[in-house]
N, CA and C atoms as an extended XYZ file, in Angstrom:
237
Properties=species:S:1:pos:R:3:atomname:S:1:resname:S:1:resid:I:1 pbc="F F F"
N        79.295      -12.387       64.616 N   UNK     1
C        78.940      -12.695       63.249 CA  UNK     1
C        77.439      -12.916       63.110 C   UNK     1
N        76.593      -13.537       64.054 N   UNK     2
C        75.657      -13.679       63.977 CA  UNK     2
C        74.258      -12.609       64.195 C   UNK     2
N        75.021      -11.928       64.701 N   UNK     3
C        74.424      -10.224       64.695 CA  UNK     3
C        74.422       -9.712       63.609 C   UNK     3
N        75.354       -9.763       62.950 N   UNK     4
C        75.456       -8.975       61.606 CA  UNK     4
C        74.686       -9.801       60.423 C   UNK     4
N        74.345      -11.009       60.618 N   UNK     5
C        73.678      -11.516       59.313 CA  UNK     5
C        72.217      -11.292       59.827 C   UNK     5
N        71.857      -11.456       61.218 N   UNK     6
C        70.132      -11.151       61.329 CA  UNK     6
C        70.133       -9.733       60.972 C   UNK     6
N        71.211       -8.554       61.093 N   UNK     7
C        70.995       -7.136       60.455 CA  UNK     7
C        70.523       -7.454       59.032 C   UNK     7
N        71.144       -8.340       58.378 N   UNK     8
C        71.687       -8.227       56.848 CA  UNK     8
C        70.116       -8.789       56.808 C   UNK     8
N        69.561       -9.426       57.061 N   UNK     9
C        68.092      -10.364       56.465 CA  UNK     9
C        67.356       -9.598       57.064 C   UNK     9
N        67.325       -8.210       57.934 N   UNK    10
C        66.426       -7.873       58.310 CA  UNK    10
C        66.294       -6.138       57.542 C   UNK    10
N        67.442       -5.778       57.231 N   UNK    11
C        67.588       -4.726       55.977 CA  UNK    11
C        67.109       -4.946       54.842 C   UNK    11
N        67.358       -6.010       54.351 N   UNK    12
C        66.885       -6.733       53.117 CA  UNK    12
C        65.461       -7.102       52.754 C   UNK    12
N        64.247       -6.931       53.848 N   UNK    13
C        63.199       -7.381       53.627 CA  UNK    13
C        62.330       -6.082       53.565 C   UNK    13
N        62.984       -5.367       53.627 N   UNK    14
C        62.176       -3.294       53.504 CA  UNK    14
C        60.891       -3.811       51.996 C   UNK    14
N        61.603       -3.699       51.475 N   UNK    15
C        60.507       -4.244       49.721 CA  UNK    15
C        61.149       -4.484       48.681 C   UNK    15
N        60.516       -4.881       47.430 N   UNK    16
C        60.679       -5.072       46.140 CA  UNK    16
C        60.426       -3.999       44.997 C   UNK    16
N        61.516       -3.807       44.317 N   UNK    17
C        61.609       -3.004       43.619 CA  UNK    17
C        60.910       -3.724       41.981 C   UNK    17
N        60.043       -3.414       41.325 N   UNK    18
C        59.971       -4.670       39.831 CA  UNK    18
C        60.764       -3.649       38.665 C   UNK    18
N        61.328       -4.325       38.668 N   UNK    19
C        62.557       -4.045       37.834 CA  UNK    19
C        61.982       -3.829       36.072 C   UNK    19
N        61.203       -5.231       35.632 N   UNK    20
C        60.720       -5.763       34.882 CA  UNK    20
C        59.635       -4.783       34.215 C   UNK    20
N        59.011       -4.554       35.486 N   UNK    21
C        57.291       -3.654       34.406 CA  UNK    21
C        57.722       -2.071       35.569 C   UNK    21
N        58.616       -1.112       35.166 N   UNK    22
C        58.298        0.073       36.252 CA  UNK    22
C        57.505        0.804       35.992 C   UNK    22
N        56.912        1.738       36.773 N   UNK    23
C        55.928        2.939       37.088 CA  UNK    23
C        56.858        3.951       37.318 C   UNK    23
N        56.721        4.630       35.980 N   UNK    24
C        57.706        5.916       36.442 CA  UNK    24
C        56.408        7.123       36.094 C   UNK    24
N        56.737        8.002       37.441 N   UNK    25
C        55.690        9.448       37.502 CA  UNK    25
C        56.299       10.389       37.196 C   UNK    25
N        55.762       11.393       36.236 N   UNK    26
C        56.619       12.448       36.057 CA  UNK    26
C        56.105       13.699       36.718 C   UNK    26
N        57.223       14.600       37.642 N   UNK    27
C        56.364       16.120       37.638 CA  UNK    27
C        57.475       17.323       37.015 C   UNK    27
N        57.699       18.281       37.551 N   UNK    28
C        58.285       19.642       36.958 CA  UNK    28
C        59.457       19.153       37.747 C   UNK    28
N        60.763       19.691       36.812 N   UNK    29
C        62.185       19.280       37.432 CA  UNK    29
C        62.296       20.923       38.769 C   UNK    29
N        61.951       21.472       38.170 N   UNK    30
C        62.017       22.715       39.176 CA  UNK    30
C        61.447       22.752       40.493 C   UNK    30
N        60.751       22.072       40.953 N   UNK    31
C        60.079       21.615       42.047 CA  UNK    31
C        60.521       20.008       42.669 C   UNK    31
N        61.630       20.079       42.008 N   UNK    32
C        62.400       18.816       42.516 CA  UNK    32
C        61.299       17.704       43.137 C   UNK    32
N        60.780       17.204       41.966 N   UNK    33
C        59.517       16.451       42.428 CA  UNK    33
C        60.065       15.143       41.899 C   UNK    33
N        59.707       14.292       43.359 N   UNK    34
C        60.668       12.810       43.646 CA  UNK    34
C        61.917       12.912       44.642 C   UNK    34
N        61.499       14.119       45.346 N   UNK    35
C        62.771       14.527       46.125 CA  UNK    35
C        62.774       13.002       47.249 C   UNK    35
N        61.855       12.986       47.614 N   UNK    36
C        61.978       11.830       48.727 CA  UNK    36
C        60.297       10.923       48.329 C   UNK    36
N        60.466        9.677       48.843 N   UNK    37
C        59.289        8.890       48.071 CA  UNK    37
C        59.199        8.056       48.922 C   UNK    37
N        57.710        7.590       49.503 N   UNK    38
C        57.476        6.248       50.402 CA  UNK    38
C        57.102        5.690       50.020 C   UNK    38
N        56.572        4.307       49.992 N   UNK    39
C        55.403        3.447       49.675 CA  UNK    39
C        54.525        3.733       50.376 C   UNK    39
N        53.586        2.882       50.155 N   UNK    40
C        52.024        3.086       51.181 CA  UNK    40
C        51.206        2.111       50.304 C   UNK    40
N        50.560        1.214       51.565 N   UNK    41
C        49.476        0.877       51.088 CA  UNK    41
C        48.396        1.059       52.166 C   UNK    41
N        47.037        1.102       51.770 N   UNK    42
C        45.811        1.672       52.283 CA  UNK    42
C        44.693        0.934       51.968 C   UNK    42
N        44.447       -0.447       52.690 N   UNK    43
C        43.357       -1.149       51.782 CA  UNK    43
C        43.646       -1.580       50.794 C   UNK    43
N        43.154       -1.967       49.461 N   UNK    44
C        43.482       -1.897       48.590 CA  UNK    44
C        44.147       -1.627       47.679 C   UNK    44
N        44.495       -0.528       48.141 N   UNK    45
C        45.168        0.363       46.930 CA  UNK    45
C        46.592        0.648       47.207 C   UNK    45
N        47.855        0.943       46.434 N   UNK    46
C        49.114        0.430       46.726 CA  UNK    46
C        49.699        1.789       45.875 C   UNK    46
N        50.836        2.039       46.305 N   UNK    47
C        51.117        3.734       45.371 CA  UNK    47
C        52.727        3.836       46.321 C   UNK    47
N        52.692        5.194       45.742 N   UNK    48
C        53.922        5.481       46.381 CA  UNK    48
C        53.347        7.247       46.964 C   UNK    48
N        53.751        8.203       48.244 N   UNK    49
C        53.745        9.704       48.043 CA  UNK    49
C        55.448       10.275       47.403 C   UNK    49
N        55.292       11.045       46.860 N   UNK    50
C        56.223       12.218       46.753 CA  UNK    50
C        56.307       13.362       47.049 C   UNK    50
N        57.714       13.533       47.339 N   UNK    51
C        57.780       15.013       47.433 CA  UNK    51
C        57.854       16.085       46.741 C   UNK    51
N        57.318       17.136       46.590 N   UNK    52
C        58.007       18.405       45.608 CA  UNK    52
C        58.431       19.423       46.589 C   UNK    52
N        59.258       19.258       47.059 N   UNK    53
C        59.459       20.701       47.790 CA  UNK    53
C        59.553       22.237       47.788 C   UNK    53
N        59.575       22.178       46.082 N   UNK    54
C        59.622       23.554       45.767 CA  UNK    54
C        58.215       24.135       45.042 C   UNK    54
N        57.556       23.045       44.929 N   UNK    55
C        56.397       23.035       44.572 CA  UNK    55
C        55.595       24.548       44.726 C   UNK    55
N        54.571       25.113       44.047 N   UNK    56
C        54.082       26.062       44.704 CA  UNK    56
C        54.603       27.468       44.730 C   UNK    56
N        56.197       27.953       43.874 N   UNK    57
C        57.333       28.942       44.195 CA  UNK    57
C        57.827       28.605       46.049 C   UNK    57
N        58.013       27.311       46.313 N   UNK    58
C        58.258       26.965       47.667 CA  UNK    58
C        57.913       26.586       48.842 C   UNK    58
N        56.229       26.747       48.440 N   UNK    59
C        55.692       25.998       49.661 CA  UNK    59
C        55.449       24.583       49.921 C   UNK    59
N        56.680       24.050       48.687 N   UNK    60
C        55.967       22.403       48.608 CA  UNK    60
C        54.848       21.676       48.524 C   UNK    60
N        54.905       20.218       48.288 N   UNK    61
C        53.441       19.606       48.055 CA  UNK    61
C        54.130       18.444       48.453 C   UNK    61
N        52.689       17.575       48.477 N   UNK    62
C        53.072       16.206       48.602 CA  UNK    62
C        51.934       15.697       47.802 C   UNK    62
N        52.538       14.623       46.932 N   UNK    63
C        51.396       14.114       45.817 CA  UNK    63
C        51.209       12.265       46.099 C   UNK    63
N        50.082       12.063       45.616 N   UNK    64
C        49.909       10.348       45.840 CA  UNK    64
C        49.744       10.020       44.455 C   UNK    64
N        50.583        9.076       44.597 N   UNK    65
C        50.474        7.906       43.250 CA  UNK    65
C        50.361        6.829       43.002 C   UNK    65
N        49.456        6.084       42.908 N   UNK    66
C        48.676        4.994       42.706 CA  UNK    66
C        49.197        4.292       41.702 C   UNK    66
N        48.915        2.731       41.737 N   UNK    67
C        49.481        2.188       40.607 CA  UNK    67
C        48.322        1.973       39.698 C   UNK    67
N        47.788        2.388       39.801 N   UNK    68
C        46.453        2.090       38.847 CA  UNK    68
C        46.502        3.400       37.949 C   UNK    68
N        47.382        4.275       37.796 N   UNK    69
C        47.017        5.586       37.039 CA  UNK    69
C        48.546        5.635       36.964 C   UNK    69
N        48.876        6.579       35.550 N   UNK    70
C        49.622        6.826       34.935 CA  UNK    70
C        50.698        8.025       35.484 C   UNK    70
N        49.520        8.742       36.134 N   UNK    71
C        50.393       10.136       36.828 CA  UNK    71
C        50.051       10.523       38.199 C   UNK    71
N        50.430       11.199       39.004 N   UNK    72
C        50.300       11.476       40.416 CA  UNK    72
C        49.004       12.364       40.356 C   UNK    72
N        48.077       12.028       41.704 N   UNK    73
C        46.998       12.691       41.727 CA  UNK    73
C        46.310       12.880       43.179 C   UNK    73
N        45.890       14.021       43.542 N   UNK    74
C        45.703       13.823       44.858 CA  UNK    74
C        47.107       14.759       45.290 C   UNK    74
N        47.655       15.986       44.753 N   UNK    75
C        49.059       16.225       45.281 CA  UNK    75
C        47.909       17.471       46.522 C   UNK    75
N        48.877       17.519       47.324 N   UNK    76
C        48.432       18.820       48.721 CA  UNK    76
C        49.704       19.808       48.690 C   UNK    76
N        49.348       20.601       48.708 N   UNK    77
C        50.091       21.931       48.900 CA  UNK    77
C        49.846       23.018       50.341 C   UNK    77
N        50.273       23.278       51.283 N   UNK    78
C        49.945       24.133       52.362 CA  UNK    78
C        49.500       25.396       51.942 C   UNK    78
N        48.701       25.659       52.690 N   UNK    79
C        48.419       27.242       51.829 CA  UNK    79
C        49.160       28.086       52.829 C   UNK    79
């Protein structure tokens, strides 16, 4: 039993979601953009990346989004 509750408090501390004030980013539904999403912070500055995988007619991207701005910026695409 005691195994399973240090799992449970140690799953539980990943992060906080704010429910209250969200940051929602928008990109093209066709590029399934938001396919997968991390946090990150870097110094200062606090954001989330996304994915578009279809980004490009398929070569995907990956974009950074900051909470200080309204929309994703900074996306990379492979050439």
């Amino acid at each position: 039993m005691s195994c399973w509750s240090s799992f449970r408090a140690v799953s539980s501390m990943a992060f906080n979601i704010d429910e209250a004030n969200p940051k929602i980013y928008k990109g093209e539904e066709q590029d399934f953009f938001g396919y997968k999403v991390l946090q990150f912070i870097s110094g200062k500055e606090k954001g989330v990346m996304v994915s578009a995988p279809y980004q490009k007619n398929g070569s995907g991207g990956i974009c950074r989004c900051t909470q200080d701005r309204t929309n994703c910026t900074d996306c990379y695409t492979p050439r």
